[in-house]
N, C-alpha and C positions, 0 to 999 in steps of 0.2 A: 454330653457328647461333643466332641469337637467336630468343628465344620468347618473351621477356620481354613483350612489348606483350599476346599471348594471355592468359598469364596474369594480366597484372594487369587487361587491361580486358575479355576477352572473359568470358562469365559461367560460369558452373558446371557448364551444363547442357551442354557441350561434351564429347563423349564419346568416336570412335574416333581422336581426335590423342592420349589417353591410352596410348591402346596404341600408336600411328606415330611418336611423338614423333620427328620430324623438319619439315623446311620443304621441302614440294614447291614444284617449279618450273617443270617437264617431263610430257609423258607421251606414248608412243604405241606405238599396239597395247598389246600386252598388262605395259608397263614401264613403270614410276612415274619418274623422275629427283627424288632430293633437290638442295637448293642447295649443300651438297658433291660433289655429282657422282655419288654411290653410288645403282645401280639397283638396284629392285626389280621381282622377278616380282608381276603382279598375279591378286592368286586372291581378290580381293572384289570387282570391278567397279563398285564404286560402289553397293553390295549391289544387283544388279542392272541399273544404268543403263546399262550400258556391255556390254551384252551384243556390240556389235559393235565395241569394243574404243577408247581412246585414240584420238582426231583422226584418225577415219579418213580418209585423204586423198579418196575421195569425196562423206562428203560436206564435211566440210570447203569443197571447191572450188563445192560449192554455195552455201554458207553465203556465201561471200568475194562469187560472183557477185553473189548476190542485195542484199546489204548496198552492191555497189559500185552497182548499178542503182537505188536510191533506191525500193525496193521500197518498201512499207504495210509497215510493223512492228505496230502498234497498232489494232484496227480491231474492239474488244471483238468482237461475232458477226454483224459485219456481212459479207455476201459479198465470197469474194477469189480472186484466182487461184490462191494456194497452198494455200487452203482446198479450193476446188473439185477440185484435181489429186491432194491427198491422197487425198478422199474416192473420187474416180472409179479411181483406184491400187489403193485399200486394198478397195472393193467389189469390183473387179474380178478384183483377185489373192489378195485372201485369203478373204474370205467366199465370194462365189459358187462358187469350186472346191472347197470343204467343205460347201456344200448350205445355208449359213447365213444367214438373212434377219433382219439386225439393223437396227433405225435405231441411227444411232451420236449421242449428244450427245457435245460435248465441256464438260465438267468444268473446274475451276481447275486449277493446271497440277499439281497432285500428287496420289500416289495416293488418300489421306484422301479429298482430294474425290471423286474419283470413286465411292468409298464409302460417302459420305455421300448423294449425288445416288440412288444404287441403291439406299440405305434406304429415304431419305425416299418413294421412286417407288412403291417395292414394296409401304411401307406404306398409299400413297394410294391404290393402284391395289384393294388388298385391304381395306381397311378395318380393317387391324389394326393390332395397335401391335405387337406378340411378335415377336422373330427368336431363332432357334437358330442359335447359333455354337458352334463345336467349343474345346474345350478345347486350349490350345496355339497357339491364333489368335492368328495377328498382321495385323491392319486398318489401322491408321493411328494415329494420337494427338491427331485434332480428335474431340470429347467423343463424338458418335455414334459414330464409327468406335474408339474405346475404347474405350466399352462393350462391341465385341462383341471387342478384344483380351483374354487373358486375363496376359497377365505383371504379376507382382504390383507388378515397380516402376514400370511403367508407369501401369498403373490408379492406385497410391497418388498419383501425382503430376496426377491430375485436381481433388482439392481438396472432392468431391464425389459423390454417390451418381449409379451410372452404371446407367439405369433400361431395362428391357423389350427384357433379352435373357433367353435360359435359355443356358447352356453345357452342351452335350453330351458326355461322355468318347468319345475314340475307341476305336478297336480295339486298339489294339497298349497302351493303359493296361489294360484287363481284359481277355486273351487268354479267348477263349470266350463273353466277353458278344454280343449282338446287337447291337446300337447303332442300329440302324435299327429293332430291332421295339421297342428301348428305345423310340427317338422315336416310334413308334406310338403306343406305349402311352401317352406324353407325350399326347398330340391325342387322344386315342378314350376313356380314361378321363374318364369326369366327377369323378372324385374327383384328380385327380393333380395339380391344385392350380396347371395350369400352363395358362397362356392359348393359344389356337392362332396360332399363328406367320402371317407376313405370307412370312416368306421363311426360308429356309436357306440361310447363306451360308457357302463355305469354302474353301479352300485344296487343291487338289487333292494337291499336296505342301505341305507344311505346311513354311517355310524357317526363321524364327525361333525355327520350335518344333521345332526338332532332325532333320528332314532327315527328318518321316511321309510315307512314300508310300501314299497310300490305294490299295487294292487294285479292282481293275479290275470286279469282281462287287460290292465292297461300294456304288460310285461309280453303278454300274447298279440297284441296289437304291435308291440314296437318289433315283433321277430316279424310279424308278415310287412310290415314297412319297411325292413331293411333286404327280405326277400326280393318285394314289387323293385326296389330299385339299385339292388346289385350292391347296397354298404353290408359291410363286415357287422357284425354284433358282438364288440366284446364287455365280459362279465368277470368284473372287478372283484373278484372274491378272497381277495387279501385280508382283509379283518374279519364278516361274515362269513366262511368257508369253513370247511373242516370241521362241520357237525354244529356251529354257533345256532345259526334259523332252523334247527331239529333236523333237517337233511345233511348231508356231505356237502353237498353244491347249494347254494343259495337260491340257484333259479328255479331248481327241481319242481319245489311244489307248483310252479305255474307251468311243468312239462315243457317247458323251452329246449333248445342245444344252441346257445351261442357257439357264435366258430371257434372264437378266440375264449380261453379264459385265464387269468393272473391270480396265483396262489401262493401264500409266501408264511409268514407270524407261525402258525399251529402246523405247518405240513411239517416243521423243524421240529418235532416231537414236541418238546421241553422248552421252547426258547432257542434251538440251536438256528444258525443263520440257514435259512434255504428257500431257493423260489422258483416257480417254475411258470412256464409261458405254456398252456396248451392248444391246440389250435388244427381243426383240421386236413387231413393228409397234403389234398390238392394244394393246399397253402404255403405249406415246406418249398418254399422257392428260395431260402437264403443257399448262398456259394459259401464255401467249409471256410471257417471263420471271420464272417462280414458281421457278427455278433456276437463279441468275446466278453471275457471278467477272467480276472488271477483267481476268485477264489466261486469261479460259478462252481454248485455239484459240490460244492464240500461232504469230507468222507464221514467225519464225525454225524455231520446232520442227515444225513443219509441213513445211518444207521440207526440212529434217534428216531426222524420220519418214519422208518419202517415198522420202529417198535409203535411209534404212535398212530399206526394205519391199522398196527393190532390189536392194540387198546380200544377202538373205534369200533374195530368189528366184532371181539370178543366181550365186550361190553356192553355192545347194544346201546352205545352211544345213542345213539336216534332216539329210541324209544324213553330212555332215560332224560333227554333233554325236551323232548315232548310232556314227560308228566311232571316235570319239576317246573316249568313254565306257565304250568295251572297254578301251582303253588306262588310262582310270582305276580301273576295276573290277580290272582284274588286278591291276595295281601295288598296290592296297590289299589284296587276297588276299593277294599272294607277297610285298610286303615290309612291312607295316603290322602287318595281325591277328598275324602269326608273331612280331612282337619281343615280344609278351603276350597271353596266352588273355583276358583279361579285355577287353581292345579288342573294337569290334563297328565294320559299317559298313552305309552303305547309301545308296541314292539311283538317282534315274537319269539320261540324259542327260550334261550338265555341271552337275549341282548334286549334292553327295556328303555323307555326311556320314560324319565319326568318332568314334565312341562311347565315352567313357570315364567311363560312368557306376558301371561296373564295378570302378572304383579307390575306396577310401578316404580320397584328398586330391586337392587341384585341381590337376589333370590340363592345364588345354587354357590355363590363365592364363602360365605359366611355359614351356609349349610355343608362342603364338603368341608370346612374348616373343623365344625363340629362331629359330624362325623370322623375327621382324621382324630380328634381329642377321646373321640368313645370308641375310638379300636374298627375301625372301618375305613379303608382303602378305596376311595372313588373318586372317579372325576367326571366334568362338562365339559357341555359339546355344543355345538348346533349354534343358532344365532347371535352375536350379544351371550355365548355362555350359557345362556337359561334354559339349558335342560341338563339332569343330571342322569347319566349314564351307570345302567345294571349291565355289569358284563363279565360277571364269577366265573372260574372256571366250570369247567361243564359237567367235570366230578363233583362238586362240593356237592359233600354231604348233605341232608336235609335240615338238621341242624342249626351248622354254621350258613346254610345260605336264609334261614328262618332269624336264624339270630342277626345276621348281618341288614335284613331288611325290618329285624326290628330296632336297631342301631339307627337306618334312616329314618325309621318315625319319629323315635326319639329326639333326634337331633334335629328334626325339624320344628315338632315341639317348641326347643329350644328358639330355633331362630323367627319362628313364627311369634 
């Protein structure tokens, strides 16, 4: 396969074809096709966009209709029928049956933006400039949404001082600290040298930053500390969203309502670009268009989004990514931790993670290498790399998600 054209003109900054080195041509459900013909099991979904898996032929047949009927493709935020049918779908079916009263903006078509849009909101709405973001954050890489990312290569590559955030340590970094009466203490000291925050924004699981699942008391502690002192609470649900941690919302199972929450990768049905900012009523303080995009609300991913808000509920998404995550959970128990004491795991739903921070050399570099050679699609995350990320889509078969995780043992095997 030639790649020649990639590397000589595509630029530097081109990053998971380093690890696939191959030429896709193919894909559906949960299998990649290179242009040799060799398939891969997919355990990275497009780091979440593909939650309901390669050209799903639903909506697909949407997409095809719509594109034959000379639909509005472009129509920046003016009213449209696909607009309207999202909106009246996605109110209907998701929010009001969770008790949740958002106005929904839509954002440019990626997550960053809709990031960015929840900052700038929170900050106008509160009159602050401060947000607290958690250590291990990963936001986006438009300069706002960096600053409250914490990966050191990422940040380096902004060129500039990335201003009025504080980073917080979580819990699983100092077993036994508070983190929560930390941040108190942050806000209520006058000497702590740290401005009062506008918002708290984070990551209910934390995906880039190695597979943190915030605990269900700590996540109900941090909604009444943003209560007692008037911050915003928003919930990052750009990667984990859209059915990934076995709910729709991330935060759900700890019965929260952040105000604010950012949803972007899987709401685009298939991969189509779409993102949106939810965030409650009284909040809606922006003036008609002081938060624009060319391509916020695209028509196509609206339509896609809608199919895939059907697939979710005609599917029973939830209940199906609850019982397949037993399937994952075990298989990591009885064949992963036991080839090495020093291995760890953890996650929930379909997003997992494997810990091999525990080793003295890189561990998960040389293992998804192997992996990528036995027909398996993944990548790391988290510190130094050393965890390796389960993140299939949320249809795969039982199967192919059994065969793909016996593809990791395998390969670990190998590099063990």
């Amino acid at each position: 396969m030639d790649t020649s054209v990639f590397e000589n003109v595509e630029s530097n900054v081109r990053s998971y074809c380093r690890n696939f080195p191959t030429v896709f041509t193919k894909a559906k459900g949960s299998v990649m096709i290179a242009e040799d013909g060799k398939e891969y099991i997919d355990f990275f979904a497009g780091a979440g966009a593909l939650n309901f898996g390669h050209n799903p032929e639903k909506i697909n047949e949407k997409l095809i209709s719509y594109l034959q009927s000379d639909g509005i493709i472009h129509s920046m935020d003016m009213y449209t029928a696909p607009k309207r049918a999202f909106l009246e779908y996605f109110q209907a079916n998701i929010l009001a049956p969770r008790g949740l009263d958002y106005k929904v903006q839509f954002a440019g078509p990626t997550g960053t933006n809709a990031v960015e849009a929840a900052v700038k909101l929170a900050r106008k709405v509160k009159g602050r400039q401060n947000i607290f973001a958690m250590m291990g954050a990963f936001h986006g890489m438009t300069m706002g949404a960096l600053a409250l990312t914490t990966d050191r290569c990422s940040r380096e590559g902004a060129g500039q001082i990335l201003p009025n955030v504080t980073h917080i340590p979580t819990p699983d970094m100092f077993p036994g600290l508070d983190t929560v009466a930390y941040m108190e203490k942050l806000i209520t000291d006058d000497h702590s040298g740290v401005e009062k925050p506008a918002a708290i924004i984070l990551e209910t699981v934390q995906a880039d930053g190695g597979i943190n699942v915030f605990d269900v008391e700590w996540l109900k502690a941090l909604r009444a500390l943003c209560d007692r002192h008037d911050v915003l609470l928003i919930a990052d649900d750009i990667q984990v969203g859209c059915g990934r941690t076995g709910n729709f919302f991330s935060f759900e199972r700890a019965g929260i309502q952040p105000d604010m929450v950012t949803i972007s990768k899987s709401i685009g049905g298939c991969g189509m670009p779409l993102s949106l900012v939810l965030f409650k009523p009284e909040l809606d303080i922006w003036e008609p268009g002081q938060h624009t995009g060319t391509f916020r609300g695209n028509q196509l991913s609206l339509i896609a989004g809608k199919a895939g808000l059907e697939i979710f509920i005609e599917e029973n998404i939830t209940a199906e990514v609850n019982r397949k995550a037993e399937i994952v959970e075990e298989f990591l128990r009885n064949e992963i931790v036991t080839l090495d004491s020093r291995i760890k795991y953890r996650g929930l739903g379909l997003i997992w993670g494997v810990d091999f921070s525990g080793f003295d050399t890189d561990m998960t570099k040389p293992l998804i290498a192997a992996c990528f050679r036995n027909g398996l699609i993944i990548e790391r995350v988290g510190r130094d790399n050393n965890v390796l990320k389960i993140m299939p889509p949320l249809v795969i078969e039982d199967e192919l998600l059994v065969k793909g995780l016996q593809i990791i043992r395998d390969s670990l095997k190998e590099v063990l």
